[in-house]
C-alpha positions, 0 to 999 in steps of 0.5 A: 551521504553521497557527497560525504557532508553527512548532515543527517544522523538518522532518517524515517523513509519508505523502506521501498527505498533500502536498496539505494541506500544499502548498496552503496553502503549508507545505513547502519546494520542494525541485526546485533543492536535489535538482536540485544534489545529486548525492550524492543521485542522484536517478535511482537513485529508481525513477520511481513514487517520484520522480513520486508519492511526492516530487512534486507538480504538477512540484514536488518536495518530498519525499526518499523515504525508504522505499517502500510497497505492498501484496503478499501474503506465503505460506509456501513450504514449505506450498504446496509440500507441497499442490501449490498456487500462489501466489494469482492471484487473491482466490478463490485466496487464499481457497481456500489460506487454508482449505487450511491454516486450523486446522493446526498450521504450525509444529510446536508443536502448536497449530493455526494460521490461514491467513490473518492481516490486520490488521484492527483499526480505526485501524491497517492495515484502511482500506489492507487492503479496498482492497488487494483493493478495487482490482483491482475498481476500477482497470482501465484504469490509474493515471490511471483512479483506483480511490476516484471516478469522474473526471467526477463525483468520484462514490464507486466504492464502492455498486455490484456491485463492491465488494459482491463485495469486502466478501465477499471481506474479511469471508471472510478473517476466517473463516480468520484468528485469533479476534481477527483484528479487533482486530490490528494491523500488528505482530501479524499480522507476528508471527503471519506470522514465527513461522510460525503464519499462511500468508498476509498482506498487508503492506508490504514489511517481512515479507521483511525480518523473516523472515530476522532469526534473533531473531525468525523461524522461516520464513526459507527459507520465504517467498514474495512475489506482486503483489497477488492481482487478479480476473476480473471487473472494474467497469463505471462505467456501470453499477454492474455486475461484467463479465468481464475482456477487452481492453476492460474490463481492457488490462493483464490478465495471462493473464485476470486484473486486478492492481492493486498498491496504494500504500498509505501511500506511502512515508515521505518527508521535508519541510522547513518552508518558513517556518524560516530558510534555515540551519535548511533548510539542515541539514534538508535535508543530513540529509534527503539523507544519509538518502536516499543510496544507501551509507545507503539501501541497508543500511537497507531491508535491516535489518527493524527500520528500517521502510524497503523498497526504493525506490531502482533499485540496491535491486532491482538488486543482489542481492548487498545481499539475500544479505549481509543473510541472503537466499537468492539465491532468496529475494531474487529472489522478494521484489524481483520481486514489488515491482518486478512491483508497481511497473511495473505500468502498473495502479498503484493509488495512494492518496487524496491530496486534502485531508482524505483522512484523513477519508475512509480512517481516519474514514469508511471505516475506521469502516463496515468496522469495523462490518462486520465486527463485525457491526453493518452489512450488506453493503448498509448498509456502501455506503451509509454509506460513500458517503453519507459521502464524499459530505458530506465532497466537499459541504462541501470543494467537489466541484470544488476536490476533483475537480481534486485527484484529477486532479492526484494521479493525473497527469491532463493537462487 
């Protein structure tokens, strides 16, 4: 599209990356198209998919397709056995991660792991430190934002705050596999669906493939929670860690801070606004059909797709959980942890200004790589990080970039 060959037509991509491709201008507005189907039945999209996957400034132009966040995945069976409770918090995550870390989980006679995260540089670990960095980070809702100070665009990540996240990461390694830092998505599901780990942070797509018979010996055996939060939370003014309360966290649950963490987005759909009409046309029509309910609704229940629940009937009828090999409490269990995520009013959303691959996968990815590789100290990882977002804004504009995170946020000025 930037040189002008146009070889694509249409694209499915992370909607975190709608702010490149906007501006300049690239993908079709699609709000008169979506507002004239009804087969697509737009309502059915649950509002933060609608509002953040698919829009962009009032504008719609993407169909969602799937819908992602974060959650962490446990073995029933196991905390049952123990007594323990999901994890609240990241300190509980931890302390359930050693309970199990070196026994044997699934009755092959090899110890096990208590935790599995895919930590391998280029593949998830950019989305998995912030899925613990953001309950530290956002505290006052979606609009606050969880990567830069709104005022100043300047970087949340060299302060109190996110020093306790980076210990908090680098202790999960001690209770995941030797190669832990070099696996990707797929291993750790692995891991998770062959029984050997009790804990994971993944997409919605473990609940899935847990109760595909070919592959998993934990089906009956998983369990679904909000992204574990924290008891103290960051102060901007400060750089400092505070205790949570009604001032410093509104959207507390029982003294704990959630913030359910968009990672990625959601595959959505675009069309090439420079193709010709016919050729929109028939994008458009696939695009729809994909989106549509009577093949939407099968799709997110088949583990093999990638896609998870994003549509309100998705999560309403259990009935489509149940036919595709869910026990009623095992539906119940996983939606509620994906709808407690998406209704919470603490959303996290992910970086969507321009260039924010730079950012996530070059900058951030490469310094918690090097830090858990031993390379960088916990004080040396800050900085490197901070100081290179801070080139990045410089050499964009900090205030073309400042009006982008406002508006990916939905901030009204």
């Amino acid at each position: 599209m930037a040189t002008g060959t146009n070889s694509y037509d249409a694209f499915v991509f992370a909607p975190q990356w709608m702010g490149d491709y906007i501006v300049p201008g690239y993908l079709e507005d699609l709000t008169d198209r979506v507002a004239a189907d009804e087969a697509l039945e737009w309502a059915d999209i649950a509002p933060f998919f609608r509002d953040f996957s698919a829009t962009y400034q009032g504008r719609i132009y993407t169909i969602p397709l799937d819908g992602d966040f974060q959650m962490v995945y446990y073995r029933t069976d196991l905390l049952e056995q123990e007594g323990l409770n999901p994890p609240k918090t990241w300190d509980d995550y931890l302390s359930i991660a050693k309970t199990f870390h070196g026994k044997d989980l699934n009755d092959d006679g090899e110890p096990d792991y208590g935790s599995a995260i895919s930590k391998k540089r280029g593949a998830q670990a950019y989305w998995a430190i912030w899925s613990v960095a953001a309950a530290f980070l956002q505290s006052q809702g979606t609009a606050q934002g969880s990567f830069f100070d709104t005022e100043t665009l300047e970087p949340l990540v060299n302060n109190e705050a996110f020093a306790a996240v980076l210990e908090i990461y680098k202790e999960t390694t001690k209770y995941g596999p030797p190669d832990e830092l070099v696996l990707d998505v797929g291993d750790t599901r692995g891991l998770f669906v062959s029984g050997r780990t009790a804990l994971s942070i993944d997409w919605g797509d473990i609940g899935t493939l847990a109760i595909d018979p070919e592959i998993s010996v934990v089906e009956g055996k998983v369990g679904a929670v909000i992204l574990p939060g924290t008891t103290r939370v960051l102060d901007r003014a400060t750089g400092k860690l505070v205790d949570v309360d009604e001032t410093t966290a509104p959207y507390a649950v029982d003294g704990v801070n959630h913030a359910p963490f968009a990672a990625f987005g959601g595959w959505s759909g675009a069309i090439n606004a420079a193709v010709d009409p016919k050729v929109k046309d028939a994008a458009y029509a696939f695009l729809s059909y994909m989106s549509q309910p009577a093949q939407a609704n099968i799709d997110v229940t088949i583990g093999i797709t990638g896609y998870n629940p994003y549509r309100i009937s998705q999560f309403e009828n259990i009935d489509l959980w149940v036919e595709a090999g869910m026990s009623t409490e095992a539906a119940r269990d996983y939606l509620g942890a994906i709808e407690a995520s998406l209704k919470s009013p603490n959303m996290v959303l992910d970086l969507r200004v321009p260039q924010n691959a730079r950012y996530q996968q070059v900058v951030l990815d490469t310094a918690i790589s090097q830090f858990l590789a031993g390379e960088l100290t916990r004080e040396q990882t800050m900085k490197q990080i901070y100081d290179g977002w801070e080139e990045i804004t410089e050499e964009l504009g900090r205030e073309a970039q400042r009006e982008a995170y406002l508006n990916s946020l939905g901030v009204e000025r």
